[in-house]
N, C-alpha and C positions, 0 to 999 in steps of 0.2 A: 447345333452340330449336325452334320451328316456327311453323308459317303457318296462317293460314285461307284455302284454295283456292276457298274462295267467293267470296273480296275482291277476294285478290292471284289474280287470272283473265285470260286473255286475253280481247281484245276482241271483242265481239260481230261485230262488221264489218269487214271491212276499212279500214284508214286508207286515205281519199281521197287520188289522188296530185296533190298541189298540187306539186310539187316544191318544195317545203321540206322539209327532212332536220335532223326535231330530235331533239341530239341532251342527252343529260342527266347529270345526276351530284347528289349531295347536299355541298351545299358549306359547308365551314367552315374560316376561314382561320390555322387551327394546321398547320406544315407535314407535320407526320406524318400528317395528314387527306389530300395529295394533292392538293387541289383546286386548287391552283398548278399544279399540271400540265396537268389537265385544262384549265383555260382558255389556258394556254401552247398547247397542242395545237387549241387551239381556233380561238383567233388564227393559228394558219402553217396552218389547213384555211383558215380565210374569205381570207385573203391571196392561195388558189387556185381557189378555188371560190367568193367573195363570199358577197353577201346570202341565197345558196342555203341557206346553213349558219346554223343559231343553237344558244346555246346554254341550256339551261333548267336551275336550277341550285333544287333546293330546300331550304327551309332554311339558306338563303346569308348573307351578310353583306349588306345592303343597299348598301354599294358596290359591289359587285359589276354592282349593274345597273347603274353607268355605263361599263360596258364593252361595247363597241358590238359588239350582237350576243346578248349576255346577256338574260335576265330571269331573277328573283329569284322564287318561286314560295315559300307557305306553307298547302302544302295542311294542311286541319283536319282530323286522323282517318285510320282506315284507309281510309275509302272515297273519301277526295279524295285520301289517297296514293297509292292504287289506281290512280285514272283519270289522276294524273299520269303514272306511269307509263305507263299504254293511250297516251296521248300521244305518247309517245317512237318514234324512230325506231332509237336506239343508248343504251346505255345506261354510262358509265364510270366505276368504281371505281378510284381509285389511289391508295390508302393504301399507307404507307412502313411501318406496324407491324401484327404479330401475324396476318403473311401464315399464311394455311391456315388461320385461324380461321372459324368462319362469320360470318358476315355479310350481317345479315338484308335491304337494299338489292339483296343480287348476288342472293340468296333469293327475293326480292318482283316484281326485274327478270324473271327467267328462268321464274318462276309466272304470268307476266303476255305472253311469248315473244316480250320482247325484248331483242336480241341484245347478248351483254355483254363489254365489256372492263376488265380485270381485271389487278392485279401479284399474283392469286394467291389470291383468298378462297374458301374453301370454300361451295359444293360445284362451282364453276368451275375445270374441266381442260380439256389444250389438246382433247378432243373435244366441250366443248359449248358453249366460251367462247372468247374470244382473251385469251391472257396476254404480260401485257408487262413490263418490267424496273420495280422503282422508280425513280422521279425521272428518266423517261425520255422528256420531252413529243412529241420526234419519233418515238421509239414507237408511241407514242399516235396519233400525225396518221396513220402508217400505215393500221395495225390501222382506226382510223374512215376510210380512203380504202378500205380491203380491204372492209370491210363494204357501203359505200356502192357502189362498183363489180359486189359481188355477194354477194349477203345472203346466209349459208349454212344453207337453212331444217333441212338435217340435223340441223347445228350449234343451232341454237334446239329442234325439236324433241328432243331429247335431254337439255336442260337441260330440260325442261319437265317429262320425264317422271323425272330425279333427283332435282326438290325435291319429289315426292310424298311422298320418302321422309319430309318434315319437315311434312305433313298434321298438326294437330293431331288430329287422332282415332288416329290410326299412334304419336304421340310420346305421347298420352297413354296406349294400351296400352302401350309398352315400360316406360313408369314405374309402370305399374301390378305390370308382372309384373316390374319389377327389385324390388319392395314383397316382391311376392310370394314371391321367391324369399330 
């Protein structure tokens, strides 16, 4: 697997502080996807923190957006995926299956340096990411109050500089010389 670090980039600018904290996840309603959680966790954030909080869900189920607070996003392509992502304030993965695999979302978040929570996909360990348990929504509302009370730019820079390792030009030398060899 790998990235194009041209797409999946952080953003040029700083995100304006509107105080809106959005945060995201790629949602599909099979429960081994997770994203029951993530809006579980979502719901007991806004119950403390209100309208401050939403949550941006792409790829979602269209019900989904009548969950107050949701919107259902269908960015077209890498470069709308891209800037959805630049978007984001936090970003959560919470799949139930094939923990430590990669997975190109936690890949595309942390190329993009924003800050991820995670039950575990590769290349997110607890020094560049926040890991949390499977099927764990209160978990989850933590880790997004941790991040939100104070963003750990170490932690983001770090993941920034691990998914270089999955630069298409880097992954398509290794496959060259694994040919080669």
């Amino acid at each position: 697997p790998g990235i194009d670090l041209e797409v999946f980039r952080p953003a040029l600018n700083e995100k304006s502080d509107n105080d809106k904290i959005i945060i995201g996840t790629i949602g599909r309603l099979e429960e081994y996807k997770g994203t029951a959680y993530v809006i579980k966790a979502f719901q007991l954030l806004r119950q403390e923190l209100g309208e401050r909080v939403e949550l941006h869900v792409a790829f979602g189920e269209e019900v989904m957006g009548n969950i107050e607070g949701v919107t259902v996003f269908y960015p077209n392509g890498d470069d709308n995926l891209a800037d959805y992502y630049r978007s984001l304030d936090i970003y959560v993965c919470a799949g139930t299956v094939q923990l430590d695999a990669i997975h190109y979302p936690v890949l595309e978040s942390m190329a993009s340096k924003i800050p991820v929570i995670t039950t575990g996909y590769y290349p997110a360990t607890i020094v560049n990411a926040e890991i949390v348990p499977i099927r764990d929504a209160e978990a989850i509302k933590q880790k997004l109050l941790k991040i939100i009370s104070d963003k750990d730019d170490v932690k983001i820079n770090k993941a920034f500089e691990d998914v270089k390792q999955f630069e298409w030009t880097q992954i398509a030398n290794k496959m060259l010389n694994y040919f080669k060899n």
